[in-house]
Z-matrix of the N, CA and C atoms (Angstrom, degrees):
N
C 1 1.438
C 2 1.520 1 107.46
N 3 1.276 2 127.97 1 135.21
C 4 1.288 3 131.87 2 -114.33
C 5 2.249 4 73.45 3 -150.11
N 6 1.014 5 113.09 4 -71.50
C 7 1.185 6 99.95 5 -152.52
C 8 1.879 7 113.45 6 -113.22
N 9 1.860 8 97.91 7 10.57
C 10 1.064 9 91.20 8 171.34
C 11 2.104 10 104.17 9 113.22
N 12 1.344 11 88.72 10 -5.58
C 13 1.358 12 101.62 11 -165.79
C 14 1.620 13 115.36 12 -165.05
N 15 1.643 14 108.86 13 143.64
C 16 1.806 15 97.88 14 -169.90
C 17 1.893 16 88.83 15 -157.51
N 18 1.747 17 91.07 16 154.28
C 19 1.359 18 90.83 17 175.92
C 20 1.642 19 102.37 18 -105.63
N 21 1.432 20 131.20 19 154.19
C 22 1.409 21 140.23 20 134.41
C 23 0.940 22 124.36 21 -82.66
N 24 1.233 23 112.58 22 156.59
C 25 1.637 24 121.04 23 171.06
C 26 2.147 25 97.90 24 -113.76
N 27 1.152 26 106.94 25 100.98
C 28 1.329 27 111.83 26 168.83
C 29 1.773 28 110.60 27 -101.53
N 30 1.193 29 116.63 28 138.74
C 31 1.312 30 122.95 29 -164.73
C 32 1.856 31 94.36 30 -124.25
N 33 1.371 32 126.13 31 108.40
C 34 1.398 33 130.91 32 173.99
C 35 1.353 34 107.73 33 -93.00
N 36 1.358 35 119.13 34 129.28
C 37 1.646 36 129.14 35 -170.05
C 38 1.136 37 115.38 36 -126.96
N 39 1.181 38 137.42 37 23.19
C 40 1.400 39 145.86 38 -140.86
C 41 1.308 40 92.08 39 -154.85
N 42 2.090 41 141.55 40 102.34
C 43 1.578 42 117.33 41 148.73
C 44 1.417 43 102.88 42 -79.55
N 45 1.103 44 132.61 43 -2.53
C 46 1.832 45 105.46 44 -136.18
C 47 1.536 46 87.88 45 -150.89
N 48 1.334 47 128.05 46 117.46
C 49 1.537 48 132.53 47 162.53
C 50 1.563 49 100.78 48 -106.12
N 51 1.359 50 86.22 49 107.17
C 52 2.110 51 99.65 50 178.70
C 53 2.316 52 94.77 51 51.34
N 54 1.280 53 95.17 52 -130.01
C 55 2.054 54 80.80 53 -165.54
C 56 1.104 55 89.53 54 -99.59
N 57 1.375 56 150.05 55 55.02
C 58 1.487 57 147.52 56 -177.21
C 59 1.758 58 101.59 57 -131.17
N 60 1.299 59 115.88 58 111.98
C 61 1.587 60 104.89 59 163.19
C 62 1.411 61 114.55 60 -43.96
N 63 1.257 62 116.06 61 151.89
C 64 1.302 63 139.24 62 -177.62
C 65 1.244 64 106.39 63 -80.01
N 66 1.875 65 118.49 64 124.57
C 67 1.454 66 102.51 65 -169.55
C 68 1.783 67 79.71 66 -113.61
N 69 1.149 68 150.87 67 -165.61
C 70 1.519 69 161.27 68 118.39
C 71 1.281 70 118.19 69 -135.21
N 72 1.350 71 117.00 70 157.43
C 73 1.344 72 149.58 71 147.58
C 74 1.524 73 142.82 72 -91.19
N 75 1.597 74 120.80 73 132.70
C 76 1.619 75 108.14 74 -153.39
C 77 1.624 76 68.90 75 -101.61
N 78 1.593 77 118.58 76 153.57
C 79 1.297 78 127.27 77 148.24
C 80 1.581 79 103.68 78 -108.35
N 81 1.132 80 127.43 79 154.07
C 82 1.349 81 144.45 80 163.73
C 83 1.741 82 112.10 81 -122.96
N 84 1.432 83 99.15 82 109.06
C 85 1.626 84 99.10 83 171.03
C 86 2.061 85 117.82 84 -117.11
N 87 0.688 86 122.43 85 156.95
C 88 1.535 87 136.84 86 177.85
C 89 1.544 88 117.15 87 -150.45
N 90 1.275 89 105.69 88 113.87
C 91 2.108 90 116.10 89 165.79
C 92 1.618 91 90.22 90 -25.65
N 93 1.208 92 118.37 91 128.81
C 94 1.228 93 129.60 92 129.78
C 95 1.584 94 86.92 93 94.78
N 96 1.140 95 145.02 94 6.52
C 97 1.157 96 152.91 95 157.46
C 98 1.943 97 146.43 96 -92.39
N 99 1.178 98 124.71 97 115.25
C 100 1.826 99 104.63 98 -151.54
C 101 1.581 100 80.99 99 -67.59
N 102 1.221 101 109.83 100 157.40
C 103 1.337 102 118.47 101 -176.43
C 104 1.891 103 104.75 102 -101.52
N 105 1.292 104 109.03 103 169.41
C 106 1.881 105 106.53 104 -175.77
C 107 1.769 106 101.97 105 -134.44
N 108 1.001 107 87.10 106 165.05
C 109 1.420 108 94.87 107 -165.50
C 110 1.382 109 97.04 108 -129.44
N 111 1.734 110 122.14 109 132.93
C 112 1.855 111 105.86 110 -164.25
C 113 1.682 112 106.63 111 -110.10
N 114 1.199 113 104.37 112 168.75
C 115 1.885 114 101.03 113 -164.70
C 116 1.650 115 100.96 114 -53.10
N 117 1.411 116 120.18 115 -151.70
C 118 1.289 117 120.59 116 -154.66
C 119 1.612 118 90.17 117 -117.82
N 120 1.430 119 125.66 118 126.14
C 121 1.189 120 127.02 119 174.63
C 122 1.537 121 107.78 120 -115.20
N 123 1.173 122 88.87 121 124.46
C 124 1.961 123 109.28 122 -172.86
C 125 1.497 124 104.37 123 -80.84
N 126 0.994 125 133.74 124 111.09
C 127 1.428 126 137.21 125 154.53
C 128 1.383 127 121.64 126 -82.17
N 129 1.338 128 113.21 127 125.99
C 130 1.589 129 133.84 128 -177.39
C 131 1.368 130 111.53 129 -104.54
N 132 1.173 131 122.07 130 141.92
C 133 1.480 132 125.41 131 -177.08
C 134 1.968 133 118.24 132 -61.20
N 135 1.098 134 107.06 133 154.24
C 136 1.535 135 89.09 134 -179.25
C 137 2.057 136 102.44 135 -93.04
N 138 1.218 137 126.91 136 -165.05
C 139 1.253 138 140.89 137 -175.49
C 140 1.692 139 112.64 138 -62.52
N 141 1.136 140 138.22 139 116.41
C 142 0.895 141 149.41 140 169.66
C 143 1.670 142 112.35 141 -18.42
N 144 1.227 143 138.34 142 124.72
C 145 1.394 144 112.21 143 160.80
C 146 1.916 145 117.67 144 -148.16
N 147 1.500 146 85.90 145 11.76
C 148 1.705 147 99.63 146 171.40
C 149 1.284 148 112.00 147 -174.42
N 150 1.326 149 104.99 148 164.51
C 151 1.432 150 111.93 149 -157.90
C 152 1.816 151 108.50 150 -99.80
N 153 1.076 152 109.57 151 122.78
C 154 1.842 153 93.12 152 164.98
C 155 1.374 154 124.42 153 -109.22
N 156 1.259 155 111.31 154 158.92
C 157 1.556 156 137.30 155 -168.19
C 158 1.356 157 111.51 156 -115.01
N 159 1.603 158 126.52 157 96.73
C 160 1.425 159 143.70 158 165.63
C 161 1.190 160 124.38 159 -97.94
N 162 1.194 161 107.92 160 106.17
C 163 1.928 162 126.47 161 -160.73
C 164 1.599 163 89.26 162 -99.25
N 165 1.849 164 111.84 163 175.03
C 166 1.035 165 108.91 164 -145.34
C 167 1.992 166 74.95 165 -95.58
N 168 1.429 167 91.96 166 158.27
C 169 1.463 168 94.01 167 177.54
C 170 1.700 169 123.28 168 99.73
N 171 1.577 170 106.14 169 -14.79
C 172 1.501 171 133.23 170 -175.93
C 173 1.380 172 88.45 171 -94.71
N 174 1.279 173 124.57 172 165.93
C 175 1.405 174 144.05 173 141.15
C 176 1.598 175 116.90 174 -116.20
N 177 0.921 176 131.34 175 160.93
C 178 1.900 177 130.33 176 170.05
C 179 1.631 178 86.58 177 -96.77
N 180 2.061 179 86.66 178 130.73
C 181 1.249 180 91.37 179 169.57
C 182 1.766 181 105.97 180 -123.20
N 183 1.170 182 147.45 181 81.51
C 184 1.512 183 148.74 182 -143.23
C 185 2.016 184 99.50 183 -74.97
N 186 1.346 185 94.12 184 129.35
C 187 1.785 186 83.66 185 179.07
C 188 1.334 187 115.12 186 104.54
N 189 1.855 188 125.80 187 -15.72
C 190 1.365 189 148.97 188 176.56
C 191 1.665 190 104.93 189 -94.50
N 192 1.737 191 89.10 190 134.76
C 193 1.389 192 88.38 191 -173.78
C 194 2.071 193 115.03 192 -65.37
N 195 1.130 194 117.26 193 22.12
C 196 1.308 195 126.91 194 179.43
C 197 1.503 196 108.45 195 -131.53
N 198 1.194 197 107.27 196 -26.12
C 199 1.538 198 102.83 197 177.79
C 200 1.995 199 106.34 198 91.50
N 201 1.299 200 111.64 199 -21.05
C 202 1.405 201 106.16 200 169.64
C 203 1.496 202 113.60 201 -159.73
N 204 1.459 203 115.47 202 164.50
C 205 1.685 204 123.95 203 166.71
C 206 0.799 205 139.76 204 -101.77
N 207 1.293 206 142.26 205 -178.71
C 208 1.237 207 142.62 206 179.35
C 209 1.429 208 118.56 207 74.56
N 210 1.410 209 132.39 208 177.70
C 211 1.435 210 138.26 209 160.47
C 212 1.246 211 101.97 210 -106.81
N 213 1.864 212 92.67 211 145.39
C 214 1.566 213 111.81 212 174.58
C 215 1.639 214 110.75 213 -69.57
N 216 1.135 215 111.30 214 127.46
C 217 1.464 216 136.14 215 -172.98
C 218 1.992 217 99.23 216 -66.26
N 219 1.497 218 89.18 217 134.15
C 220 2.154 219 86.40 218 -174.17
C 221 1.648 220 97.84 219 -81.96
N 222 1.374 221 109.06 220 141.90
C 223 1.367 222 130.05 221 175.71
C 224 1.320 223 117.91 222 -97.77
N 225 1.420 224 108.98 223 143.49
C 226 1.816 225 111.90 224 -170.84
C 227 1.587 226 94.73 225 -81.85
N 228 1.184 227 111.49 226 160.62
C 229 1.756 228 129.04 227 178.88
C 230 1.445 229 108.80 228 -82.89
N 231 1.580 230 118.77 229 121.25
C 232 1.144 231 101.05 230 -167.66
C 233 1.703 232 125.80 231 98.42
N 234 1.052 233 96.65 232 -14.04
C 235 2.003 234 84.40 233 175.08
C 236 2.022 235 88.18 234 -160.40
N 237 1.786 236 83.21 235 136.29
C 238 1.438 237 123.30 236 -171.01
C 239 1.216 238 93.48 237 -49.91
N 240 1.655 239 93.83 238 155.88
C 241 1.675 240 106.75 239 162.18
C 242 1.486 241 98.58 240 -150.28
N 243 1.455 242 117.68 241 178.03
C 244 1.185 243 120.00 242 -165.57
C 245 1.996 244 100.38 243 -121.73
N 246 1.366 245 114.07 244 117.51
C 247 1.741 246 130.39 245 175.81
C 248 2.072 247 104.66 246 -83.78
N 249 0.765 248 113.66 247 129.71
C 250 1.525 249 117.42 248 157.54
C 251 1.305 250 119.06 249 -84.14
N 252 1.215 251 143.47 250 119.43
C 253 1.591 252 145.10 251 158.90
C 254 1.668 253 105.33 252 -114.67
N 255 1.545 254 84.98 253 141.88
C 256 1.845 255 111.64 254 -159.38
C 257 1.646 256 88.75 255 -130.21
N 258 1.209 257 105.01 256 156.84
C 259 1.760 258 140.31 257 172.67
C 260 1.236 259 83.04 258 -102.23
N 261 1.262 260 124.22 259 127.43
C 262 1.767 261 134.26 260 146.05
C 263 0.845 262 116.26 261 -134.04
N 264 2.136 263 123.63 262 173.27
C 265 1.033 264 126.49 263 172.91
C 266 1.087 265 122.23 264 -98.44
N 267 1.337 266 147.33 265 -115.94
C 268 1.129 267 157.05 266 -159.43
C 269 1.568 268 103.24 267 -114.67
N 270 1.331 269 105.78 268 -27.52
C 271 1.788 270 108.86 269 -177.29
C 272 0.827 271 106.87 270 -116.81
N 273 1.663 272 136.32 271 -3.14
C 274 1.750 273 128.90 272 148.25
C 275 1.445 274 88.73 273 113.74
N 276 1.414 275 128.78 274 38.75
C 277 1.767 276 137.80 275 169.96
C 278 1.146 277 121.11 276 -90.23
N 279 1.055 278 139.95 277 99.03
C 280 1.668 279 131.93 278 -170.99
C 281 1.144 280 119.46 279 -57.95
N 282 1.506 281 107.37 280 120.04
C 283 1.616 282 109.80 281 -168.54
C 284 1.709 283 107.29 282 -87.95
N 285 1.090 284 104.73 283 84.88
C 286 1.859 285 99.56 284 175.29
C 287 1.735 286 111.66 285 -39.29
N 288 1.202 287 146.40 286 -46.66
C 289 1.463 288 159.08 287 -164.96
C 290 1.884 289 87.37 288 -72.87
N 291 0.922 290 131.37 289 -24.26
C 292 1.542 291 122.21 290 178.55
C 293 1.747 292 106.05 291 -107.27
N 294 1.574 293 88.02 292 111.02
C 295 2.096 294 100.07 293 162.32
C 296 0.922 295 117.42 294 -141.40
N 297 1.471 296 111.94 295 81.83
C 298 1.859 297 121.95 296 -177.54
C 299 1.613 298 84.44 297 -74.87
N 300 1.660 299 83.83 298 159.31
C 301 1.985 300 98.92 299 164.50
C 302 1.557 301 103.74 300 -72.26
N 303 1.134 302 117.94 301 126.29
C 304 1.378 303 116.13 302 178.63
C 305 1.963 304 115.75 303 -117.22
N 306 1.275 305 126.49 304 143.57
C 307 1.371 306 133.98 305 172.25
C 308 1.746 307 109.02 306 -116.31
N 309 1.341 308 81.56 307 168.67
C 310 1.811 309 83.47 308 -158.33
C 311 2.263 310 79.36 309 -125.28
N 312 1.736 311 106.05 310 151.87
C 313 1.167 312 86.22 311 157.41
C 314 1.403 313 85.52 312 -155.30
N 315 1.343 314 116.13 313 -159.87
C 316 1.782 315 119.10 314 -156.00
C 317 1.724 316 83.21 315 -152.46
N 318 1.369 317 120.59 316 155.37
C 319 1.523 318 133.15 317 174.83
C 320 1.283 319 116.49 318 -69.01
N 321 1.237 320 127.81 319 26.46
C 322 1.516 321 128.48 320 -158.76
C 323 1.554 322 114.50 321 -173.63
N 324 1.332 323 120.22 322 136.42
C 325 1.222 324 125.04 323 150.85
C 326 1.684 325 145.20 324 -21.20
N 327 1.195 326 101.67 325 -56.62
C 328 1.011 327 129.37 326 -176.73
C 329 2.144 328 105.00 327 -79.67
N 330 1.287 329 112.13 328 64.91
C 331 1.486 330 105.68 329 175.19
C 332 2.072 331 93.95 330 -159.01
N 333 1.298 332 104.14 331 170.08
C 334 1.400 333 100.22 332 -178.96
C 335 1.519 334 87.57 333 -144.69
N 336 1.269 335 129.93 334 157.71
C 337 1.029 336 144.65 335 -142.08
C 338 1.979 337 130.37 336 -167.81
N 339 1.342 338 137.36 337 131.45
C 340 1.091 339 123.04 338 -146.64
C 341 1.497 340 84.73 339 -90.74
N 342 1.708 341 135.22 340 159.81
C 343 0.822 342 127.16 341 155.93
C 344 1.623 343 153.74 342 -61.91
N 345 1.306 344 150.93 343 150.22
C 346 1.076 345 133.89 344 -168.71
C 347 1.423 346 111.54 345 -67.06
N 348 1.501 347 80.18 346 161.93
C 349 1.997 348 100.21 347 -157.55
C 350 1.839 349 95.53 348 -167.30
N 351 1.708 350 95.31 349 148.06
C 352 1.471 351 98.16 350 173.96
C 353 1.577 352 128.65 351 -84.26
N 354 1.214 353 115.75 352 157.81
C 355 1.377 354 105.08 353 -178.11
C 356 1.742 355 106.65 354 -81.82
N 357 1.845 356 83.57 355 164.29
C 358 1.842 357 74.82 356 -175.11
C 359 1.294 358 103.09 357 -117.15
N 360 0.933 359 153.45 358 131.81
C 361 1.752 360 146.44 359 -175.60
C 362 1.371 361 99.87 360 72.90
N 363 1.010 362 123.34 361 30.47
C 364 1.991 363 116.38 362 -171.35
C 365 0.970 364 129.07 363 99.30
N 366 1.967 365 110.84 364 -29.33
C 367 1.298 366 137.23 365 -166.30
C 368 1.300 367 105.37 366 -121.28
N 369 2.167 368 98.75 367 144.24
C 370 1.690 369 118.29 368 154.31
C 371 1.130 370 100.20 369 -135.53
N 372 1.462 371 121.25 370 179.83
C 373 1.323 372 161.94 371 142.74
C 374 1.382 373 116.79 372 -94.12
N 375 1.118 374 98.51 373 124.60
C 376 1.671 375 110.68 374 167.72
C 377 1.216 376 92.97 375 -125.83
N 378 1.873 377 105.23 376 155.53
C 379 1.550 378 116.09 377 150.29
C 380 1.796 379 115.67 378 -101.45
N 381 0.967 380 121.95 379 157.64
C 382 1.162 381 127.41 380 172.53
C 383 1.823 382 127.93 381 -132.92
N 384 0.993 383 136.65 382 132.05
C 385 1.456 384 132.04 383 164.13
C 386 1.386 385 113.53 384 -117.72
N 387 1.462 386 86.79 385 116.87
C 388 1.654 387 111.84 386 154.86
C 389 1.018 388 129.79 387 -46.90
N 390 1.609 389 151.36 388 101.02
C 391 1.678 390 120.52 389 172.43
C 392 1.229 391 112.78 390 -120.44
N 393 1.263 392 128.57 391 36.61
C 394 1.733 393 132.89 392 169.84
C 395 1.424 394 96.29 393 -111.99
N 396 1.003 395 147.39 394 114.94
C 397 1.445 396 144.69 395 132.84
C 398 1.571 397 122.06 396 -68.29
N 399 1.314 398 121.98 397 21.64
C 400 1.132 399 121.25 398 -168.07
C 401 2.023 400 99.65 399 -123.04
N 402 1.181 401 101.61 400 -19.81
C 403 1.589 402 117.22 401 174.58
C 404 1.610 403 111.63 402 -79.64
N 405 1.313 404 116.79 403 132.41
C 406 1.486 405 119.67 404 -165.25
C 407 1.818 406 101.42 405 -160.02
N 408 1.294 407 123.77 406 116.76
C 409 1.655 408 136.41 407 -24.14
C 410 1.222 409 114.05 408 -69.29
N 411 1.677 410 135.68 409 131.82
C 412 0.860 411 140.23 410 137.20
C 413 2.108 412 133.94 411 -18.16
N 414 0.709 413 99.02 412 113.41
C 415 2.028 414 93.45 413 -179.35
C 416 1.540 415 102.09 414 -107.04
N 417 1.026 416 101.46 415 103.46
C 418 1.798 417 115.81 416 175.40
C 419 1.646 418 81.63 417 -100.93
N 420 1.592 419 97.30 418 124.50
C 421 1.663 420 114.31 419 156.07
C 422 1.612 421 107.62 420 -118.45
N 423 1.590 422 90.02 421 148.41
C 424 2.326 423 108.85 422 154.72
C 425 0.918 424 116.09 423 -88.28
N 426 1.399 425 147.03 424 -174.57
C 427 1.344 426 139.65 425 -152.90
C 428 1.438 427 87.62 426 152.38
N 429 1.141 428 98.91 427 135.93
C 430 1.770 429 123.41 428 159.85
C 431 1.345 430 112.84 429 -94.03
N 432 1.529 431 101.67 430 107.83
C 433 1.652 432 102.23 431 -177.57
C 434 1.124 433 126.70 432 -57.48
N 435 1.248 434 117.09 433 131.38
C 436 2.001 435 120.87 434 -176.28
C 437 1.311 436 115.93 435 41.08
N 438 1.684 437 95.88 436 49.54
C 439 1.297 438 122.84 437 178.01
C 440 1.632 439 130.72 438 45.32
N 441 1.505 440 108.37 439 40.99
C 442 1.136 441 115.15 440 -178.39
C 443 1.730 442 134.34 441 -53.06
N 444 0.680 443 145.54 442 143.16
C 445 1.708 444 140.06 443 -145.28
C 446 1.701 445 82.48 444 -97.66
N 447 1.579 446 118.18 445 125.13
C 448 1.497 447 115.55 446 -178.51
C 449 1.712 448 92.92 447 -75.13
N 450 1.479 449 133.28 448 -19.63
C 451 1.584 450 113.43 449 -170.19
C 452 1.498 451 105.36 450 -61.68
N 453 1.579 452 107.85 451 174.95
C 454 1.653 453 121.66 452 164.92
C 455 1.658 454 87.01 453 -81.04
């Protein structure tokens, strides 16, 4: 720092910690300097532009270059489980202002499935049943029914 003063470029990727908007704080420290702490900057999600799919065993992670963690947990053949589908943006933020009608489907015949329905705050639940146990990995997709535009 040259004149007493400097700009950053800080990039916040995170709206949403668990169902709580994302509030943050910039600290600025320097040797030999009291350091400051800056007011509270609210981050809002950006525009919806794909849909995600949270199987049981995943968590949503917003700000991750995948958007979530963990491994999907193996399902018995034959008895329901419950998928999460999210509206996100570009950094995997749930856009509450986006609730296309959304359908869920699986790579195969052999599955039964709850029908399509819109999301509400960004978010649904579906249930789904598996009945091949002989298929290994499974591809559960979202889909915007009859190609619904995921923006508000």
């Amino acid at each position: 720092m040259i004149t007493g003063y400097s700009t950053f470029k800080i990039t916040l990727k995170t709206a949403w910690i668990g169902a709580s908007q994302a509030q943050w704080t910039v600290k600025g420290t320097a040797t030999d300097w009291t350091e400051y702490t800056s007011d509270v900057i609210a981050v809002n999600p950006n525009s919806a532009v794909k849909l995600q799919v949270i199987l049981p065993g995943e968590n949503k992670n917003p700000g991750s270059p995948l958007g979530k963690s963990g491994i999907a947990a193996a399902q018995t053949a034959g008895e329901p489980f419950t998928i999460t589908v999210n509206a996100v943006d570009y950094l995997w933020n749930i856009q509450p202002a986006s609730n296309p009608v959304v359908a869920v489907s699986a790579d195969t015949p052999y599955y039964v499935k709850e029908a399509q329905k819109s999301l509400l705050n960004g978010v649904t639940n579906f249930w789904i049943i598996l009945k091949d146990a002989e298929r290994y990995p499974w591809i559960i997709t979202a889909s915007t029914a009859d190609g619904d535009n995921i923006l508000p």
